[in-house]
C-alpha positions in Angstrom: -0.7 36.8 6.7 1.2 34.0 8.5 2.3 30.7 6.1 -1.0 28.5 6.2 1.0 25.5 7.5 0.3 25.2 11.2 0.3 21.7 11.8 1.7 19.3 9.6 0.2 15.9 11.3 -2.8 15.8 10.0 -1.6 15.8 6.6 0.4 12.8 6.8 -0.4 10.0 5.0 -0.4 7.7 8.8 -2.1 9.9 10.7 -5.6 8.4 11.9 -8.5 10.5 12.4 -11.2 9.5 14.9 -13.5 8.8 12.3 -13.3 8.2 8.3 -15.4 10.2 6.4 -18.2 7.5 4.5 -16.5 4.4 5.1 -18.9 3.7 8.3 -20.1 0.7 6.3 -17.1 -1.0 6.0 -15.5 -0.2 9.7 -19.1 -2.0 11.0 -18.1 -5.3 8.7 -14.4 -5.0 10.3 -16.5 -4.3 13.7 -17.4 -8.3 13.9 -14.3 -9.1 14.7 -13.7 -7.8 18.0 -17.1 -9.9 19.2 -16.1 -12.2 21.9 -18.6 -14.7 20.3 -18.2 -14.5 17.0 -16.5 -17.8 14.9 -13.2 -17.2 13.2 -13.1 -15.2 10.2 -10.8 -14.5 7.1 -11.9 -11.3 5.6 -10.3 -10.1 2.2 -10.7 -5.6 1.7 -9.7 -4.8 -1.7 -10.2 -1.2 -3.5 -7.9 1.1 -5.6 -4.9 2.8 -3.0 -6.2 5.8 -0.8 -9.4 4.6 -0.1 -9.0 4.0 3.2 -8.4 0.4 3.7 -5.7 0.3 6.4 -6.8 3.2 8.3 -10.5 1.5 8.3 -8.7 -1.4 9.4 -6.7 0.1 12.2 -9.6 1.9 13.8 -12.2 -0.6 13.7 -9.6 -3.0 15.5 -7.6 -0.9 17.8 -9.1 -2.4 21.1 -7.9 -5.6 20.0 -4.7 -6.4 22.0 -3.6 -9.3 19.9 -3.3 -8.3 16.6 -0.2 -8.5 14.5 0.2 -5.9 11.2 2.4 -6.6 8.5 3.1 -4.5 5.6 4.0 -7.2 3.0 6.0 -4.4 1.2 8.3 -5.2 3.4 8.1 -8.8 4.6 7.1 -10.1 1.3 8.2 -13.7 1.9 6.7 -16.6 4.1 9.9 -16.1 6.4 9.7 -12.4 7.0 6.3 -12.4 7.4 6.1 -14.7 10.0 9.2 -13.6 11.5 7.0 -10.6 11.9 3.9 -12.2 13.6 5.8 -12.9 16.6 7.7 -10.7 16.8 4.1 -8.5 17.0 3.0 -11.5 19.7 6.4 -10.6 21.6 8.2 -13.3 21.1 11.7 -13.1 20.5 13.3 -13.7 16.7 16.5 -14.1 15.4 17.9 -14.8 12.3 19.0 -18.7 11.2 15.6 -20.2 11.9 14.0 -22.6 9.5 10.6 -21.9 8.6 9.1 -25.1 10.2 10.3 -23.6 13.2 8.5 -20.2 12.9 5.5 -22.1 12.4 5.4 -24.3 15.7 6.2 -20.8 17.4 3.5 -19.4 16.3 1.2 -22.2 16.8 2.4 -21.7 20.7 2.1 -18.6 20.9 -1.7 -18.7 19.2 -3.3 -21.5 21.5 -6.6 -20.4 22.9 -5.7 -16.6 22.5 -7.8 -14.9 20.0 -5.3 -13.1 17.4 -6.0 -11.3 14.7 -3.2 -11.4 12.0 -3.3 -8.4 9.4 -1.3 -8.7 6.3 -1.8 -5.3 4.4 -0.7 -5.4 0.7 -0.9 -8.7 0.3 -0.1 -8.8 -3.5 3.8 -8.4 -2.6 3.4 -11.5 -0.1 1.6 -13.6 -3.2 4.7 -12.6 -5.9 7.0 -15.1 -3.6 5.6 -18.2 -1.3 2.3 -16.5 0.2 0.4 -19.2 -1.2 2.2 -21.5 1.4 1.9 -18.9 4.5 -2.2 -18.4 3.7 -2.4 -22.5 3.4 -0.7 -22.7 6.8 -2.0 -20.2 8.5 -5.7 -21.5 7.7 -4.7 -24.9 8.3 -2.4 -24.9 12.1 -4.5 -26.5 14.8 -4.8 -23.3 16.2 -6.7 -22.0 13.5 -9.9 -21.2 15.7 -8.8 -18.8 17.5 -6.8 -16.5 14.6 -8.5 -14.2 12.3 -7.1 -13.4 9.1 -7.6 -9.6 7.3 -6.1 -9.9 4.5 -5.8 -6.0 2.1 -5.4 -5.8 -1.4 -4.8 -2.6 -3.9 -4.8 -4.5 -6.7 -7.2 -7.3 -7.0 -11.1 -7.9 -6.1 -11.0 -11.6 -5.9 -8.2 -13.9 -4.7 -9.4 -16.9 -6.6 -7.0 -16.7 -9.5 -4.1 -15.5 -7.0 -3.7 -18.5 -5.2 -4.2 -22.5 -5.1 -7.8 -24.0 -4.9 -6.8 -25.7 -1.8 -5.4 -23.3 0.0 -8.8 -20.4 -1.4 -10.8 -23.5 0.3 -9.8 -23.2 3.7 -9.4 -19.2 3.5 -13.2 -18.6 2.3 -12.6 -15.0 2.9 -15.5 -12.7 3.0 -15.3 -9.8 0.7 -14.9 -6.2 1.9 -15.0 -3.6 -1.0 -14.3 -0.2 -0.4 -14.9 1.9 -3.9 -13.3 5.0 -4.9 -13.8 8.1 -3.8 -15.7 10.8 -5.5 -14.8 13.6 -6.0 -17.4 15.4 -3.4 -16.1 12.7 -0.8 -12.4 13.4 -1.0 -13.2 16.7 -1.1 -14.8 16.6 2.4 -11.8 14.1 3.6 -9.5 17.0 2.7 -11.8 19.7 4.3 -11.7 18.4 7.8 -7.6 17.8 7.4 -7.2 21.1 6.3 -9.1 22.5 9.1 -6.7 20.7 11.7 -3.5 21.6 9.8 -4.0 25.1 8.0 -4.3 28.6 9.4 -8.1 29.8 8.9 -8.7 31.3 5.7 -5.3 29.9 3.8 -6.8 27.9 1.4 -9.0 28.7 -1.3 -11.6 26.0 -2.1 -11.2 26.3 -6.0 -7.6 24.9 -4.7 -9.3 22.1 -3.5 -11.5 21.9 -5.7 -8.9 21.2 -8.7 -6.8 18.4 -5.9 -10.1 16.3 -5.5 -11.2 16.2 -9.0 -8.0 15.3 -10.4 -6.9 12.5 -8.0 -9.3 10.4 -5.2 -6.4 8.6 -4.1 -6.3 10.6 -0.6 -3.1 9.8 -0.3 -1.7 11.9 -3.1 -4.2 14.6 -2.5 -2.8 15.0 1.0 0.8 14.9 -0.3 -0.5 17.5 -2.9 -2.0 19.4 0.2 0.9 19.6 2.1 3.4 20.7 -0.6 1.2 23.2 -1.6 1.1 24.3 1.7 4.7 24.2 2.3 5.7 26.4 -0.6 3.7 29.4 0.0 3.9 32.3 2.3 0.4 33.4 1.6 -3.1 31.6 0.6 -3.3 28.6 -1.4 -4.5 29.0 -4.4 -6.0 26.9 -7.8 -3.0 28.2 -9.2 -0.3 27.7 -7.0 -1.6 23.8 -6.5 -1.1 23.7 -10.4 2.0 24.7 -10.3 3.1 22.5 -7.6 1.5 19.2 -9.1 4.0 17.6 -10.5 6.5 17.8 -7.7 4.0 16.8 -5.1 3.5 13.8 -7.3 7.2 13.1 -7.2 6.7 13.5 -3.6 4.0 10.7 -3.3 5.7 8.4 -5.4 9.4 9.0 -2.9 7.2 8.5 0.1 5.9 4.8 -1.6 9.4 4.0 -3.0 11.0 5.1 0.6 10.1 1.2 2.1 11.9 -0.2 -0.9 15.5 -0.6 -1.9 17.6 1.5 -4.0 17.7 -0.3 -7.4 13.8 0.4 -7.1 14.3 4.0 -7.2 17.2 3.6 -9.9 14.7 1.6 -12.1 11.9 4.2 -11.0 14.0 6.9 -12.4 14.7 4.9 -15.7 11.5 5.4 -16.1 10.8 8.6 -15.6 13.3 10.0 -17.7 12.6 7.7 -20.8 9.1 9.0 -20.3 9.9 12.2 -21.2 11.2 10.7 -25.1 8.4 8.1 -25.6 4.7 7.5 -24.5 5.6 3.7 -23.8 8.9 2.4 -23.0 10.3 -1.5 -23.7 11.7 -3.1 -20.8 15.2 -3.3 -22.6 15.1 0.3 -22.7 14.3 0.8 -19.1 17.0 -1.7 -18.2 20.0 -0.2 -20.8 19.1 3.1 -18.8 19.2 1.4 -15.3 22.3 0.7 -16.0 23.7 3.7 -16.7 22.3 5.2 -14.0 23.8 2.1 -11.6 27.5 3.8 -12.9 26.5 7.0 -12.3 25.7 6.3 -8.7 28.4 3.9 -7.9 26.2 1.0 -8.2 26.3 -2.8 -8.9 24.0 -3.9 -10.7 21.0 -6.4 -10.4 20.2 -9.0 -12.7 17.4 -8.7 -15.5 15.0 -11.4 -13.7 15.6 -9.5 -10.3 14.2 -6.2 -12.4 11.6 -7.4 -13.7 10.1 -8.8 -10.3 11.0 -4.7 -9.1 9.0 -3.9 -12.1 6.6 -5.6 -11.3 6.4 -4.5 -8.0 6.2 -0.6 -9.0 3.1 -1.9 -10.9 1.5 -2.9 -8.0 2.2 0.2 -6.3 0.8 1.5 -8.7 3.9 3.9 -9.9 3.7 2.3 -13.5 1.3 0.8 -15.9 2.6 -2.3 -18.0 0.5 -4.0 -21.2 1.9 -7.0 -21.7 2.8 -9.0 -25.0 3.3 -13.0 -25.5 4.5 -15.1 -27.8 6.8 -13.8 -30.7 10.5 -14.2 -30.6 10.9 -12.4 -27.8 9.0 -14.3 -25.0 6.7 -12.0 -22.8 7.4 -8.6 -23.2 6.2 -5.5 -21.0 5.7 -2.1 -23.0 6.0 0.5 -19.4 4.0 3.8 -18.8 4.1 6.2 -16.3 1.6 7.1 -14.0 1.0 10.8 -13.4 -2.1 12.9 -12.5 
């Protein structure tokens, strides 16, 4: 039998199907947008990662021609971000600008053109100044003719994540989009497999065991693909056991890949204290950051600094963290691990 891998691409985590298996609902609410009539609107989508926000997002808006996307992963500040607006409306940006000055660009370049501006992850953006960047971006005189889509893994309200003035002139509409079941992501996985797998490679008690252990479709498809990868023959309930934990790993480098390399230090601090201990203190995790920092030839970053990267794999969603305060000690963070 030839290896069941035939075509990888439709089991990457970017690749965008025609359609989105039961999300209709909430492309229709993302629909209004694209009206030619409709007022502006600030919508806020919020569910747990893989269900499909930013690939609803993208579909329902892709005849839009003026739309900027920025992953706040990356351009987590009021500076980058914006930076990155323009640069999605064209317009040419260098370094050494102040931030006054990225804002009268964009006002420019937003006059009686209707823009949408997505700004995916959000929770990254509101660690630093995107308090400021939501209360000028709903406050510029150009503000009727830019939409605002503001996604969120982590939180399903923005109330307690920002300033009352600045939640006053967002009034963002709520989008929710609730976990999969396990039936649904097993009929997301169906129709990928179908695309990428030879006929008859893959068992369905395989997939079976992927869906109702994760509904994050994300991991599933990494699972998927590993799976897939490592076999010559059919993919079975048992091979997809064996393979979990690495196509976790796998997940978890594909997140970490858009981040620097004192994240994936502190990662692996993690990881391998995890193995000694249910839940890990912070001083641990940084003692062992350090060690690993001289093992790799690398300076290393100041406690503050790790803590905000902590808090960062938290939002991804890498880690769990329950915190403690008061006591000698301050705040205090006892770590977990997130597996399968």
């Amino acid at each position: 039998m030839p290896e069941p891998l035939k075509d990888p691409t439709p089991l990457q985590p970017n690749y965008l199907p025609e359609t989105l298996y039961n999300r209709q609902k909430e492309q229709k609410q993302l629909n209004t947008l694209t009206s030619e009539n409709s007022a502006p609107q600030n919508l806020f989508l919020h569910g747990p990662r893989g269900t499909g926000k930013t690939h609803v997002t993208h579909l329902a808006l892709e005849e839009i021609d003026r739309k900027c996307y920025i992953p706040c992963t990356q351009h987590d500040t009021q500076y980058k971000a914006l930076k990155q607006i323009l640069r999605g409306l064209n317009e040419e940006v260098n370094d050494g600008h102040h931030t006054s000055d990225l804002q009268r660009k964009l006002v420019k370049k937003t006059k009686a053109v209707h823009t949408v501006i997505i700004l995916d992850d959000i929770d990254f953006l509101l660690l630093n100044d995107g308090d400021d960047l939501l209360y000028f971006l709903t406050r510029m005189e150009t503000r009727n003719s830019v939409d605002l889509v503001l996604i969120s893994s982590n939180h399903t309200g923005l109330e307690s994540q920002i300033e009352e003035r600045t939640y006053s002139s967002l009034q963002p509409r709520r989008i929710s989009f609730e976990p999969y079941t396990a039936e649904e992501a097993y009929q997301v996985l169906v129709e990928r497999a179908q695309k990428a797998l030879v006929d008859q490679s893959l068992q369905k008690a395989a997939l079976t065991y992927i869906t109702s252990t994760t509904q994050n479709i994300s991991v599933a498809l990494h699972w998927l693909k590993h799976a897939a990868e490592t076999t010559e023959s059919v993919i079975t309930e048992s091979h997809v056991q064996q393979v979990q934990e690495k196509a976790y790993e796998k997940y978890a480098a594909h997140l970490l890949n858009q981040f620097t390399e004192h994240h994936r230090l502190l990662y692996q601090a993690v990881q391998e204290l995890d193995v000694e201990e249910n839940t890990i203190r912070t001083g641990e995790i940084y003692t062992r950051y350090e060690e690993l920092c001289k093992t790799y030839n690398e300076n290393t970053l100041s406690k503050r600094r790790l803590s905000d990267y902590l808090k960062q794999l938290e939002l991804l969603d890498l880690i769990e963290a329950e915190y403690h305060y008061g006591g000698s000690n301050g705040k205090t963070r006892d770590v977990k691990l997130t597996t399968l």
